[in-house]
mmCIF file of the N, C-alpha and C atoms, coordinates in Angstrom:
data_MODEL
# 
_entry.id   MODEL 
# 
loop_
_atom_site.group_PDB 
_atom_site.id 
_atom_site.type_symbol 
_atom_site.label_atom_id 
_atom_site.label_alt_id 
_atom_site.label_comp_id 
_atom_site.label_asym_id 
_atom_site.label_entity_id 
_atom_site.label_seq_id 
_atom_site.pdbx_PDB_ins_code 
_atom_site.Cartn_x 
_atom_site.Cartn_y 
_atom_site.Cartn_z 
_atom_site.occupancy 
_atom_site.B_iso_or_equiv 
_atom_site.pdbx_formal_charge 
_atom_site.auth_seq_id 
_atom_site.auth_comp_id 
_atom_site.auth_asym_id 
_atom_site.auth_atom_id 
_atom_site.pdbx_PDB_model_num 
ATOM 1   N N  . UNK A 1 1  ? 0.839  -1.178 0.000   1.00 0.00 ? 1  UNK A N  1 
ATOM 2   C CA . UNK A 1 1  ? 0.000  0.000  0.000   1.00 0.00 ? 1  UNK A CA 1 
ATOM 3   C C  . UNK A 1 1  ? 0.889  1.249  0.000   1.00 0.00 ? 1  UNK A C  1 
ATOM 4   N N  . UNK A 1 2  ? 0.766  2.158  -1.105  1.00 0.00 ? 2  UNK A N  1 
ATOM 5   C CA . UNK A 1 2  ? 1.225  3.190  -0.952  1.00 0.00 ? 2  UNK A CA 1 
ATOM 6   C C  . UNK A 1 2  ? 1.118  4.559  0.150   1.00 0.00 ? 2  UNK A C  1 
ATOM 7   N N  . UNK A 1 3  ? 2.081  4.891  0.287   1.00 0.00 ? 3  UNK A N  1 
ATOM 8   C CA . UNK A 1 3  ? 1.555  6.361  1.414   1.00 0.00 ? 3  UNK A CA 1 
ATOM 9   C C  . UNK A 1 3  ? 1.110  7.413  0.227   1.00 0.00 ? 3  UNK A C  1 
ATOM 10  N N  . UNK A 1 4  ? 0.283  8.186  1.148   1.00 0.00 ? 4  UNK A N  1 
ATOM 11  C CA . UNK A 1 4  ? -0.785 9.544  0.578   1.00 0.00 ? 4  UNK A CA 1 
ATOM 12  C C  . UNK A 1 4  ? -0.308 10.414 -0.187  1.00 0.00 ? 4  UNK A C  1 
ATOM 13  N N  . UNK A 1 5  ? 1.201  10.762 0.845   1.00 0.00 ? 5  UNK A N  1 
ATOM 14  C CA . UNK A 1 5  ? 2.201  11.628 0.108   1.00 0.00 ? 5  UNK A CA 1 
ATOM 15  C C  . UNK A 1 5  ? 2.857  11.139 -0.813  1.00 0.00 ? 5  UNK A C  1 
ATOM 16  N N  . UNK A 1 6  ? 3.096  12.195 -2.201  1.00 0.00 ? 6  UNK A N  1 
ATOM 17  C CA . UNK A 1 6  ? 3.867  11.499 -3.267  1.00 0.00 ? 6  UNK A CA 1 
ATOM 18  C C  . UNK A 1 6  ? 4.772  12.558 -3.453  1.00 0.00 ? 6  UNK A C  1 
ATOM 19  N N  . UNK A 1 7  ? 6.392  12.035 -3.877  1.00 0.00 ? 7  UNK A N  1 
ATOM 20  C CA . UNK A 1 7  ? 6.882  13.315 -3.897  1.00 0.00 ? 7  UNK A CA 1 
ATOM 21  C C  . UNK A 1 7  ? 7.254  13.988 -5.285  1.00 0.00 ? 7  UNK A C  1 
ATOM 22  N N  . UNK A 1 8  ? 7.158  15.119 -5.438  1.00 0.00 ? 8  UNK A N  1 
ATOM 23  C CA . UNK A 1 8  ? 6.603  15.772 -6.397  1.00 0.00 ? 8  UNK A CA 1 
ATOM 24  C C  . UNK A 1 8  ? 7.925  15.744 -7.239  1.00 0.00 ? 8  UNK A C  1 
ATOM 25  N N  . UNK A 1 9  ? 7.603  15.453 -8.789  1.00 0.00 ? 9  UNK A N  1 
ATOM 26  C CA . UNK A 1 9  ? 8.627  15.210 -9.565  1.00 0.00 ? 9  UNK A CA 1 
ATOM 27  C C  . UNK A 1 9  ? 9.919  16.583 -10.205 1.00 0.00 ? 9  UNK A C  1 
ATOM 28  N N  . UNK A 1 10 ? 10.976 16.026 -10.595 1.00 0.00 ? 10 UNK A N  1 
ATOM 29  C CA . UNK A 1 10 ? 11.912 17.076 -10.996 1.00 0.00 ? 10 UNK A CA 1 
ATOM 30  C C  . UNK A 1 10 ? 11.367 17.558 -12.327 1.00 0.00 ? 10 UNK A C  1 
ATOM 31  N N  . UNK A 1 11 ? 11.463 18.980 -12.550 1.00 0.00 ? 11 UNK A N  1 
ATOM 32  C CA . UNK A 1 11 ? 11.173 19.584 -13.691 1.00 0.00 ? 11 UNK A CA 1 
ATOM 33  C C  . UNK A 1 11 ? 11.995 20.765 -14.174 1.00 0.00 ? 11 UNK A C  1 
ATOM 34  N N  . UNK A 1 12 ? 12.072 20.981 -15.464 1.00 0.00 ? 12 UNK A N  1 
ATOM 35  C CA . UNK A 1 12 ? 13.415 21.448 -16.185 1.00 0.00 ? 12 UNK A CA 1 
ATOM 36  C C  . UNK A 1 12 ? 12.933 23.050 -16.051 1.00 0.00 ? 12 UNK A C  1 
ATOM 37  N N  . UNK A 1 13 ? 14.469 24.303 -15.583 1.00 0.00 ? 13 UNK A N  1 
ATOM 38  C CA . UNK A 1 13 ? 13.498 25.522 -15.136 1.00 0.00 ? 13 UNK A CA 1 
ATOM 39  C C  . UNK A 1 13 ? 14.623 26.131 -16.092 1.00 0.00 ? 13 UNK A C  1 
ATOM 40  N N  . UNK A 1 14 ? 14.235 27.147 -17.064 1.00 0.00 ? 14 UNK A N  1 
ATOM 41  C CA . UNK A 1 14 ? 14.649 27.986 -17.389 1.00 0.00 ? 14 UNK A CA 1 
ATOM 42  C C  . UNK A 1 14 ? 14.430 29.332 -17.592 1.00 0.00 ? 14 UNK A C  1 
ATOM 43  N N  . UNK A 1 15 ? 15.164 30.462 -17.116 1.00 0.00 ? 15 UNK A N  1 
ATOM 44  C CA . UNK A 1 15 ? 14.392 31.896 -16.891 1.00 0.00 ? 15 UNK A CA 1 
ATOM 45  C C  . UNK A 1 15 ? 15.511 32.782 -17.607 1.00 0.00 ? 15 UNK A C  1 
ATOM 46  N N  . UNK A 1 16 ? 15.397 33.466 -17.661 1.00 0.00 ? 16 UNK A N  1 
ATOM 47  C CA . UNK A 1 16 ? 16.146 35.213 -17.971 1.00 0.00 ? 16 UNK A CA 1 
ATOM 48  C C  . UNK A 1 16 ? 15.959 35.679 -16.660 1.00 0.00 ? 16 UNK A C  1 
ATOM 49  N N  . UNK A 1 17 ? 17.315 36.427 -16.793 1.00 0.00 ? 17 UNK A N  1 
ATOM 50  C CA . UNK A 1 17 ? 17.702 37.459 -15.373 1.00 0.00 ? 17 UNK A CA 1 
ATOM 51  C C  . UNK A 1 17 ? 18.584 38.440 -15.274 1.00 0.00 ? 17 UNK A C  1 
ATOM 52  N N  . UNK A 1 18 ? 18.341 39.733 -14.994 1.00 0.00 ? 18 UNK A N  1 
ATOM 53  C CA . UNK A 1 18 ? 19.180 40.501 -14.849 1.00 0.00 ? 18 UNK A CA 1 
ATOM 54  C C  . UNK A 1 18 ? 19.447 41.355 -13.603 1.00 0.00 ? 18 UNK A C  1 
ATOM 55  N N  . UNK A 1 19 ? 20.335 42.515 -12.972 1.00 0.00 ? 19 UNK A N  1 
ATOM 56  C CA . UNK A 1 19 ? 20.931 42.371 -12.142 1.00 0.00 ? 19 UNK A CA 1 
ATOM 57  C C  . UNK A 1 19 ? 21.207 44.190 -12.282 1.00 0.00 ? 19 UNK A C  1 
ATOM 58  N N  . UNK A 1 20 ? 21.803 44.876 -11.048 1.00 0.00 ? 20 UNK A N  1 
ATOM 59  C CA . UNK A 1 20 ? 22.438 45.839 -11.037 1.00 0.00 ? 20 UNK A CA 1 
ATOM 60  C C  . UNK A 1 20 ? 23.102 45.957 -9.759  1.00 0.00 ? 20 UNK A C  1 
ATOM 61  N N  . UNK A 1 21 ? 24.715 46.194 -10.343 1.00 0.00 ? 21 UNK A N  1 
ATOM 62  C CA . UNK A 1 21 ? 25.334 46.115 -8.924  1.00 0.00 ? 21 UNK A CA 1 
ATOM 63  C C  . UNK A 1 21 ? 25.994 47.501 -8.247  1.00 0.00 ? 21 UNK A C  1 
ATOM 64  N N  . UNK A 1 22 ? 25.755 48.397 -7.830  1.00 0.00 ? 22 UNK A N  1 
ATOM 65  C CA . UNK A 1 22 ? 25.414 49.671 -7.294  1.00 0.00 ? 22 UNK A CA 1 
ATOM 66  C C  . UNK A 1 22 ? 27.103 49.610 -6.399  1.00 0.00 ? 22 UNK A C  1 
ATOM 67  N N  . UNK A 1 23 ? 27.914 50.225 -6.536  1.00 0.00 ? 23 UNK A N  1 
ATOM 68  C CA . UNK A 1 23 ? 29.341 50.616 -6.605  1.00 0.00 ? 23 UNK A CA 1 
ATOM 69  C C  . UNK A 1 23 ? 29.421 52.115 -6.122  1.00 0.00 ? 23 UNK A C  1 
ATOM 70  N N  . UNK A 1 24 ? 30.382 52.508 -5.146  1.00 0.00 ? 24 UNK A N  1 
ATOM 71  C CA . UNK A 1 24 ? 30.815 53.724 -4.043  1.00 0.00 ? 24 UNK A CA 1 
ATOM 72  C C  . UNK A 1 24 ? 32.100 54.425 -5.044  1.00 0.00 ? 24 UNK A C  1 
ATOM 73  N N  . UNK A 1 25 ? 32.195 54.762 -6.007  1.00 0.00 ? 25 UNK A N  1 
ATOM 74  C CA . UNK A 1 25 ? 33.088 55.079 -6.616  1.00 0.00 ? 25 UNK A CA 1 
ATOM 75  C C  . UNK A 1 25 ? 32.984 54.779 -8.621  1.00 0.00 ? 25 UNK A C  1 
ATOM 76  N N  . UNK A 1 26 ? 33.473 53.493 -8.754  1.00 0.00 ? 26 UNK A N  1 
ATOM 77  C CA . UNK A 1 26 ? 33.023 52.983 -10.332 1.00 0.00 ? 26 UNK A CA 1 
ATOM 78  C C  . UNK A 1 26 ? 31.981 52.791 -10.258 1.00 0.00 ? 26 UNK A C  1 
ATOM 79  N N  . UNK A 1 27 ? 31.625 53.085 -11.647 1.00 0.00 ? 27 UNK A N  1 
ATOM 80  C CA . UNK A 1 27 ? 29.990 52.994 -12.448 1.00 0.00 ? 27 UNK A CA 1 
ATOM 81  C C  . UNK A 1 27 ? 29.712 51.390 -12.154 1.00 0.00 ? 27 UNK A C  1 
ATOM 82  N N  . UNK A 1 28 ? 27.825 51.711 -11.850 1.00 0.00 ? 28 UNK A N  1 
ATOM 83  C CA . UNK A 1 28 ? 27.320 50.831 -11.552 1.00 0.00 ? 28 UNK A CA 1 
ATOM 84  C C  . UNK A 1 28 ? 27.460 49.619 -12.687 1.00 0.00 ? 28 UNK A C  1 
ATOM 85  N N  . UNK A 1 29 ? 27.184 48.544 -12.544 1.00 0.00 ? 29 UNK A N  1 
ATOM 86  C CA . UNK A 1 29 ? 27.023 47.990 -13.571 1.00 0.00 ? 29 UNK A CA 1 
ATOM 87  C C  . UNK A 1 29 ? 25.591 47.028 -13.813 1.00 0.00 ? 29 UNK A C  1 
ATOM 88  N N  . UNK A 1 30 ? 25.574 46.931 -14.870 1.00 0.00 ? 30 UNK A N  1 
ATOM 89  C CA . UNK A 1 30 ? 24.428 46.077 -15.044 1.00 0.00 ? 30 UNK A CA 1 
ATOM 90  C C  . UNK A 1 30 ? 24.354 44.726 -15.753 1.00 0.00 ? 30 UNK A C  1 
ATOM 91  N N  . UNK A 1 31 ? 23.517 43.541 -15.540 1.00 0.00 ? 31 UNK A N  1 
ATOM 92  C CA . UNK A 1 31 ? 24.167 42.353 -16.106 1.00 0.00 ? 31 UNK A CA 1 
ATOM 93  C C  . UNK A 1 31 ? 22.947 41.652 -16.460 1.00 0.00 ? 31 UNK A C  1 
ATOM 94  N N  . UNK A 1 32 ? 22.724 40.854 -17.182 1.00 0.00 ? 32 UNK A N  1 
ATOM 95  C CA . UNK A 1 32 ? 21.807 40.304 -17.930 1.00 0.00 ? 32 UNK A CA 1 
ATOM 96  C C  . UNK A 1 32 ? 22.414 38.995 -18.726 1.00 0.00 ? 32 UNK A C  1 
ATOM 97  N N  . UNK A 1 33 ? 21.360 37.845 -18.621 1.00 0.00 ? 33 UNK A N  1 
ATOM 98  C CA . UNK A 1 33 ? 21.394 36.274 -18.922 1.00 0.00 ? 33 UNK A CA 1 
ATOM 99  C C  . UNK A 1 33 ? 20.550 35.281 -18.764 1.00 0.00 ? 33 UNK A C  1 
ATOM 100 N N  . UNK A 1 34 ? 20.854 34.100 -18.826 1.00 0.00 ? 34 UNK A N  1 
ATOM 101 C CA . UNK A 1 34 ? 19.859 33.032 -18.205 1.00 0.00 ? 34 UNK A CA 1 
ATOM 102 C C  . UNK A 1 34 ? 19.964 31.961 -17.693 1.00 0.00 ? 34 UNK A C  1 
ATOM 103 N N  . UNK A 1 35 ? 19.401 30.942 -17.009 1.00 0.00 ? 35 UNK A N  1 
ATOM 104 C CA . UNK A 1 35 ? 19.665 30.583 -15.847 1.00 0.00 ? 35 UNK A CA 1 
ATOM 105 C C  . UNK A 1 35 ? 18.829 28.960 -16.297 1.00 0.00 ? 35 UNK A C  1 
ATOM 106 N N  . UNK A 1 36 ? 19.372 27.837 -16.506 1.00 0.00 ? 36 UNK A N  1 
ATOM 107 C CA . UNK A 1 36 ? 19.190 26.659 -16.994 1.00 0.00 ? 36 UNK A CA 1 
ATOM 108 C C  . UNK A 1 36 ? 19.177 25.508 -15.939 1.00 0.00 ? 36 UNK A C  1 
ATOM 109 N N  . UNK A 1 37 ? 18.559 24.380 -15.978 1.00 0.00 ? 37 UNK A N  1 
ATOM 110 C CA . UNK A 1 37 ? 18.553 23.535 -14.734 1.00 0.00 ? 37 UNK A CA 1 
ATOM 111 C C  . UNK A 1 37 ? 17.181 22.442 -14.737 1.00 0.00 ? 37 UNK A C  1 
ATOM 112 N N  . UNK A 1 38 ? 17.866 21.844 -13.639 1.00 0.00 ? 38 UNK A N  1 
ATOM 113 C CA . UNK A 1 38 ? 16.481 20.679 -12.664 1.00 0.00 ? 38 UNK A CA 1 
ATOM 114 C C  . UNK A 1 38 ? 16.338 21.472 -11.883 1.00 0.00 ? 38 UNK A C  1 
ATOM 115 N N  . UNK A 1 39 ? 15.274 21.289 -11.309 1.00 0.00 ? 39 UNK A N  1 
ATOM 116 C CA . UNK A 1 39 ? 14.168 21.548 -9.836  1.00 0.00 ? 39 UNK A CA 1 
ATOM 117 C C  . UNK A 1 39 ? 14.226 20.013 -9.547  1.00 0.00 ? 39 UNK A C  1 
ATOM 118 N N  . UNK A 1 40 ? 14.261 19.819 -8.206  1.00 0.00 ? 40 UNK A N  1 
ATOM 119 C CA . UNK A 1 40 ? 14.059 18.360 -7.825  1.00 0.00 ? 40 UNK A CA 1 
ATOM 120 C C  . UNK A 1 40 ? 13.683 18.696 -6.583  1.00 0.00 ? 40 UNK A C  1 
ATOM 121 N N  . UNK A 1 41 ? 12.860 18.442 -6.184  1.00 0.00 ? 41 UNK A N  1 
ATOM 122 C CA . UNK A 1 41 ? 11.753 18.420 -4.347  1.00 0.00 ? 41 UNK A CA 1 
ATOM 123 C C  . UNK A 1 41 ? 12.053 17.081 -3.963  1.00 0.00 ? 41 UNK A C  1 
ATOM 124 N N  . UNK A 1 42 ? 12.373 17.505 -2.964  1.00 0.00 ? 42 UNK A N  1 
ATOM 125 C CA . UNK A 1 42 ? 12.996 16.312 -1.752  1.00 0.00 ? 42 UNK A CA 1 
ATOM 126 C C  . UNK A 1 42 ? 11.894 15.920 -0.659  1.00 0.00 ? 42 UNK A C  1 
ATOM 127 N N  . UNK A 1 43 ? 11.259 16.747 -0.178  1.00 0.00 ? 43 UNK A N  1 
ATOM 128 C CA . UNK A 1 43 ? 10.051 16.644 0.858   1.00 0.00 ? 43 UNK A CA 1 
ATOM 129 C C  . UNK A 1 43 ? 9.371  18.039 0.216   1.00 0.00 ? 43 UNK A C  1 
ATOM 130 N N  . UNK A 1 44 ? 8.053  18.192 1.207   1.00 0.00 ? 44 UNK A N  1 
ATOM 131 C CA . UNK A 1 44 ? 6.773  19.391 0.846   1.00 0.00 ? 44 UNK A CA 1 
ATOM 132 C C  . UNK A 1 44 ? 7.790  20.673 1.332   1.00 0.00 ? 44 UNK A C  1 
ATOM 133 N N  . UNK A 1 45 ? 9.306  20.617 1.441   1.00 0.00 ? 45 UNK A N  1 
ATOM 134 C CA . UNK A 1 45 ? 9.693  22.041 2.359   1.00 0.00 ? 45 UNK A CA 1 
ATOM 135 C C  . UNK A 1 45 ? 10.796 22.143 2.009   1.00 0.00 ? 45 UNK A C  1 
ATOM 136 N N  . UNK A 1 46 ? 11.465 21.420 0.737   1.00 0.00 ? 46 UNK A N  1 
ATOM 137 C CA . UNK A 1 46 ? 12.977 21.373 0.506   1.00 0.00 ? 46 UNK A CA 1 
ATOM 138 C C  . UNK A 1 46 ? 13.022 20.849 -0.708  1.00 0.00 ? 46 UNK A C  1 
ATOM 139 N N  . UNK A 1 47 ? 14.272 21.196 -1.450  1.00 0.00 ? 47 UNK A N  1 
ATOM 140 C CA . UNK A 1 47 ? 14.740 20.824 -3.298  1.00 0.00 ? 47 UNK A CA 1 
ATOM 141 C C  . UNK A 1 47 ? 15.796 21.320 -3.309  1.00 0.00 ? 47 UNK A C  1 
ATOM 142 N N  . UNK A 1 48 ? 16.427 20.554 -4.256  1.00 0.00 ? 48 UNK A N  1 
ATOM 143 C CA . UNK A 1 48 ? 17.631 20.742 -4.791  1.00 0.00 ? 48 UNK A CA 1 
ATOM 144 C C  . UNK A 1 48 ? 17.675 21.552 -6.249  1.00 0.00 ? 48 UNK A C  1 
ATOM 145 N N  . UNK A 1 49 ? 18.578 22.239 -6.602  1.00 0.00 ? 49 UNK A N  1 
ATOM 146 C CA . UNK A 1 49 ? 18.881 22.714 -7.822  1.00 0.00 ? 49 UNK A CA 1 
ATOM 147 C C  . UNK A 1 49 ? 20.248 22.510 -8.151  1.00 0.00 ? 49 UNK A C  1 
ATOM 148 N N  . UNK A 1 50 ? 19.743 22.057 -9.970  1.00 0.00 ? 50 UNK A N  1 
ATOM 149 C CA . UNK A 1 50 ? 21.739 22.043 -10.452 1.00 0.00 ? 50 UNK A CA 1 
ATOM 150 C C  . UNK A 1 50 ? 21.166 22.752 -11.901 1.00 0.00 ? 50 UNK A C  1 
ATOM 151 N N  . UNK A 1 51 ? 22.285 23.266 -12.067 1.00 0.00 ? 51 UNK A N  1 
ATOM 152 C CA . UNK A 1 51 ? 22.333 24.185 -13.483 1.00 0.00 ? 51 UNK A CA 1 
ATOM 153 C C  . UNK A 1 51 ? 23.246 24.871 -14.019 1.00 0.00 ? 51 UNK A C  1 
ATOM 154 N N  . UNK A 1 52 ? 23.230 25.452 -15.308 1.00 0.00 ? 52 UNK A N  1 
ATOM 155 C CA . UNK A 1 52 ? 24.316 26.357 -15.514 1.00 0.00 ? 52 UNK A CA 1 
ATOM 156 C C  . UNK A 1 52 ? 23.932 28.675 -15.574 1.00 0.00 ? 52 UNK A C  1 
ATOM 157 N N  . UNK A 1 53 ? 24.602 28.918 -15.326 1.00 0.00 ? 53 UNK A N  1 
ATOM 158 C CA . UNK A 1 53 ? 24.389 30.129 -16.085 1.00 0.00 ? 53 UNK A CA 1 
ATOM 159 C C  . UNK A 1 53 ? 25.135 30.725 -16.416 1.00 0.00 ? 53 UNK A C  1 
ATOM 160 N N  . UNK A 1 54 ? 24.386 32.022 -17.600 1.00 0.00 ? 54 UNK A N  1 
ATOM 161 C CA . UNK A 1 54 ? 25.468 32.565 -18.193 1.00 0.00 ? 54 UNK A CA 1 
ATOM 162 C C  . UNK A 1 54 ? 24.916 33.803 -18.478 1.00 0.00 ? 54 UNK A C  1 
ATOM 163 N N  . UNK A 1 55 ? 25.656 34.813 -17.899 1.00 0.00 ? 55 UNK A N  1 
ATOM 164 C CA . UNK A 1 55 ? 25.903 36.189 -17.774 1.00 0.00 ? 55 UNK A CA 1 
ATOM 165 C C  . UNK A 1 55 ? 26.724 37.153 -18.043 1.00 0.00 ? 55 UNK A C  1 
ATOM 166 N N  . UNK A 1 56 ? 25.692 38.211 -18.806 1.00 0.00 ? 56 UNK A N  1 
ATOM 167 C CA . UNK A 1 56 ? 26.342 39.482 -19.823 1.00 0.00 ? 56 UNK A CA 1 
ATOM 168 C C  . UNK A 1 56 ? 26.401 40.663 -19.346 1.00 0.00 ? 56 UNK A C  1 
ATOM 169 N N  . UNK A 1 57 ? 27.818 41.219 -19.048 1.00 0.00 ? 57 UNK A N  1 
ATOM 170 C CA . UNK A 1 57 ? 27.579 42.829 -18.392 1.00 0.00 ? 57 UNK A CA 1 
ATOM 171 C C  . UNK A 1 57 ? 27.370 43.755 -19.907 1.00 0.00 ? 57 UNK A C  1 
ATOM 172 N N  . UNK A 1 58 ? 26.062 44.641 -19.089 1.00 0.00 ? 58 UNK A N  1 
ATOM 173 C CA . UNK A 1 58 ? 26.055 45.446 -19.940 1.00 0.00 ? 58 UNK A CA 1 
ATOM 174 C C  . UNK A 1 58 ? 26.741 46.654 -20.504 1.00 0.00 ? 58 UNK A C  1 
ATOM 175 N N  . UNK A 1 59 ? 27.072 47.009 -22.167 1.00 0.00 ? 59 UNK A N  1 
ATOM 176 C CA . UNK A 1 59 ? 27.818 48.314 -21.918 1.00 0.00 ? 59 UNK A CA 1 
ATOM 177 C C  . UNK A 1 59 ? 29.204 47.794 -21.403 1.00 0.00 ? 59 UNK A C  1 
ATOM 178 N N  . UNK A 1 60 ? 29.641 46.843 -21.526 1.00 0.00 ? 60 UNK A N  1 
ATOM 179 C CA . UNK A 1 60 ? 30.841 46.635 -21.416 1.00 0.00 ? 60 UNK A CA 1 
ATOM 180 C C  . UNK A 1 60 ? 32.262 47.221 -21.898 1.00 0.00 ? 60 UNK A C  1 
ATOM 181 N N  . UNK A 1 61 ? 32.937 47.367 -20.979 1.00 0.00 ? 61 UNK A N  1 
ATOM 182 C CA . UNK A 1 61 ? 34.301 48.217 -21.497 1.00 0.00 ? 61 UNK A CA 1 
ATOM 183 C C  . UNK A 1 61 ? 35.149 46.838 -21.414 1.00 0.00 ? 61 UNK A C  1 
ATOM 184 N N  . UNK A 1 62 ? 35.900 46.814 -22.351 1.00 0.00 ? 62 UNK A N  1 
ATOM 185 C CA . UNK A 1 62 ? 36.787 45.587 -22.401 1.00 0.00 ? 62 UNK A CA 1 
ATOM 186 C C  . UNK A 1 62 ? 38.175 45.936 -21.895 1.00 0.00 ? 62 UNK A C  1 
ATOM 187 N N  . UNK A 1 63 ? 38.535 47.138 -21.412 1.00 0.00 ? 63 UNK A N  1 
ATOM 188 C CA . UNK A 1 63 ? 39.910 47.633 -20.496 1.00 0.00 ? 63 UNK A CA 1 
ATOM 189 C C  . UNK A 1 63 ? 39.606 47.496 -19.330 1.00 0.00 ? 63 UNK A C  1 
ATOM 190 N N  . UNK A 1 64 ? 38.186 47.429 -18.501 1.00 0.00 ? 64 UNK A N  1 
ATOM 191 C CA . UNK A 1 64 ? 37.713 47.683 -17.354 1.00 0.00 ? 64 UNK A CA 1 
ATOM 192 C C  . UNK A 1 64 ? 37.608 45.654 -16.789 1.00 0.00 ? 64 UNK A C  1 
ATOM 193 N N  . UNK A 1 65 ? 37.099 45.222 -18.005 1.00 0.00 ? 65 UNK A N  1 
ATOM 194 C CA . UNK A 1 65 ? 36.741 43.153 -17.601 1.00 0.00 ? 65 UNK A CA 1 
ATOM 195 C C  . UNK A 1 65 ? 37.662 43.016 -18.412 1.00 0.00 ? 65 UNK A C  1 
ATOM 196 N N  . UNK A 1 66 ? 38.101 41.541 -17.738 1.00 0.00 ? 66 UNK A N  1 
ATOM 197 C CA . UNK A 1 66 ? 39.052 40.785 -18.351 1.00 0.00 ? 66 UNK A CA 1 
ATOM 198 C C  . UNK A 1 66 ? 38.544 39.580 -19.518 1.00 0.00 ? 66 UNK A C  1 
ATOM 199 N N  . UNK A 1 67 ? 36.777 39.902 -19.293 1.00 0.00 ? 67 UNK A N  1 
ATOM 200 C CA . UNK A 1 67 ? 35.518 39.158 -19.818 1.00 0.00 ? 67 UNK A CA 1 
ATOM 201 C C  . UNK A 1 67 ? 34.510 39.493 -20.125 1.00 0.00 ? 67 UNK A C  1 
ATOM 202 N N  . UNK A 1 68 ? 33.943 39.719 -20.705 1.00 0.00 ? 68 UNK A N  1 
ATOM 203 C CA . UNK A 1 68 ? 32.608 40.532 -20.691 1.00 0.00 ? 68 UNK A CA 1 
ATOM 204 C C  . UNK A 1 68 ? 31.386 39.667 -20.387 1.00 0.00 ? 68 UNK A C  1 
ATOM 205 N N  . UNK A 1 69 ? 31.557 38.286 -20.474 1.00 0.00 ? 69 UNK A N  1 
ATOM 206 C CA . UNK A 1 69 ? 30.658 37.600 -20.038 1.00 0.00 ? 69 UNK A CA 1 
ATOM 207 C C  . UNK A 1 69 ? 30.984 36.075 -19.635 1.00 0.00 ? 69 UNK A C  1 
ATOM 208 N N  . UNK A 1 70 ? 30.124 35.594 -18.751 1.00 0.00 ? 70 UNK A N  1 
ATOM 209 C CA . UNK A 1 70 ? 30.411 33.970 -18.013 1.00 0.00 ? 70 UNK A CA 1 
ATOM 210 C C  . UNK A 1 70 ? 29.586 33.078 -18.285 1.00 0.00 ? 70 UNK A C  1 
ATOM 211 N N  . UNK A 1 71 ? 30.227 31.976 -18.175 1.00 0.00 ? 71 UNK A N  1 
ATOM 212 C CA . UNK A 1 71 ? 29.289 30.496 -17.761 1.00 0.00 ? 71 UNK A CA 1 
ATOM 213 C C  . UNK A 1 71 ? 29.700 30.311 -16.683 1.00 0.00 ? 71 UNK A C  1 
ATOM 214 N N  . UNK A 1 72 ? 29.006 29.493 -16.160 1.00 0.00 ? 72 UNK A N  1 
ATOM 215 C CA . UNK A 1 72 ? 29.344 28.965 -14.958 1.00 0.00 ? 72 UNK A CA 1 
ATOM 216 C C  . UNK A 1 72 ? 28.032 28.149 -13.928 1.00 0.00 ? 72 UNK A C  1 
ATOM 217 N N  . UNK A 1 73 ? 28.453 27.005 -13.382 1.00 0.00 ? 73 UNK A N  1 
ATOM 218 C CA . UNK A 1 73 ? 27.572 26.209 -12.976 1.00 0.00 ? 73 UNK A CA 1 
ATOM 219 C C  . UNK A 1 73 ? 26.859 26.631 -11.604 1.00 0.00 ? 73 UNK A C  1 
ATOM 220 N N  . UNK A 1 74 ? 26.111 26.157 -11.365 1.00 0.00 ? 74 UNK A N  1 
ATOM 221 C CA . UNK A 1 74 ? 25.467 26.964 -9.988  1.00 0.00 ? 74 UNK A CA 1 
ATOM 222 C C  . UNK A 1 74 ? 24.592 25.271 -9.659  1.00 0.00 ? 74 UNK A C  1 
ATOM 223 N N  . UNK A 1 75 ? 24.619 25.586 -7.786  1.00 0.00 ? 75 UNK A N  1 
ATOM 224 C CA . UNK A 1 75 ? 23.657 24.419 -7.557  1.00 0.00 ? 75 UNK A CA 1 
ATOM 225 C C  . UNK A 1 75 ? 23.068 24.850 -5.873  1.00 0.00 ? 75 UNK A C  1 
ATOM 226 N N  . UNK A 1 76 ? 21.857 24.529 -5.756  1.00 0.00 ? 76 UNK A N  1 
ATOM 227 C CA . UNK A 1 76 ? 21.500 25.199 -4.435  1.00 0.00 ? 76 UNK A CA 1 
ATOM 228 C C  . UNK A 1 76 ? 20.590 24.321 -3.587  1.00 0.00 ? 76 UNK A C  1 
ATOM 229 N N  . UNK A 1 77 ? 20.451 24.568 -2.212  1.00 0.00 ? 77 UNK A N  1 
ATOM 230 C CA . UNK A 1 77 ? 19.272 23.371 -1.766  1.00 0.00 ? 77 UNK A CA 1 
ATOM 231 C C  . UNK A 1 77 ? 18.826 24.749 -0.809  1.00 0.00 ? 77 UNK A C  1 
ATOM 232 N N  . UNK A 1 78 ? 17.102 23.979 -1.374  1.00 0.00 ? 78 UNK A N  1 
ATOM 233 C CA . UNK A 1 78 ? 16.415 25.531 -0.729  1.00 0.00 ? 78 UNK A CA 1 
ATOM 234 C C  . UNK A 1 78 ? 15.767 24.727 0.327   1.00 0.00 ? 78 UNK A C  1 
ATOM 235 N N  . UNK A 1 79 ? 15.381 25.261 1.309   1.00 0.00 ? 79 UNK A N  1 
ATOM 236 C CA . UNK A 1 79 ? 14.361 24.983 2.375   1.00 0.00 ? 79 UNK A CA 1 
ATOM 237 C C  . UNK A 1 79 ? 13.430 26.342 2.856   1.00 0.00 ? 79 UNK A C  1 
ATOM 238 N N  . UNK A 1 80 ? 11.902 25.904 2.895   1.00 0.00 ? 80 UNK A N  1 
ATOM 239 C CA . UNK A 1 80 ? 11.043 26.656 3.537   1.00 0.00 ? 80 UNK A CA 1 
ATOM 240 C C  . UNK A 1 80 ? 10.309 26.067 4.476   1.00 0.00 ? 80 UNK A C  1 
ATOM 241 N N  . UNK A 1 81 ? 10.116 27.120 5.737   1.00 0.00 ? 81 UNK A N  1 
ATOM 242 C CA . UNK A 1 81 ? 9.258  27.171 6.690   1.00 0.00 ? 81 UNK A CA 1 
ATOM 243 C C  . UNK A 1 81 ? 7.961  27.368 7.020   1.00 0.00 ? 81 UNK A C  1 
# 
């Protein structure tokens, strides 16, 4: 016999996102990209995330970054109360 609770399946999340990072001296900057991955729920109050992202400063000066833009993997475990 199964229990009541079922736990809720992983599903693929992809968004756009951007950003402004507010600086005491150099110009602010601003950054923009998107953000790729699983959602996976562990219990009704917790999940895991794995993914990549990749992010574009805007207005970029190429003397100021050594890059103007990244990949890079990201992974997080959320919990709510």
């Amino acid at each position: 016999m199964r229990s009541g609770c079922q736990r809720a399946a992983a599903r693929a999340v992809l968004r756009g996102d951007a950003s402004r990072t507010i600086y005491d001296g150099p110009p602010d900057r601003n950054t923009y990209g998107a953000r790729g991955g699983v959602y996976m729920p562990f219990s009704t109050n917790a999940a895991f995330n794995v993914g990549v992202v990749y992010e574009k400063i805007s207005g970029c000066n190429p003397s100021t970054y050594s890059d103007c833009s990244q990949l890079y993997p990201e992974d997080s475990v959320l919990f709510s109360f």
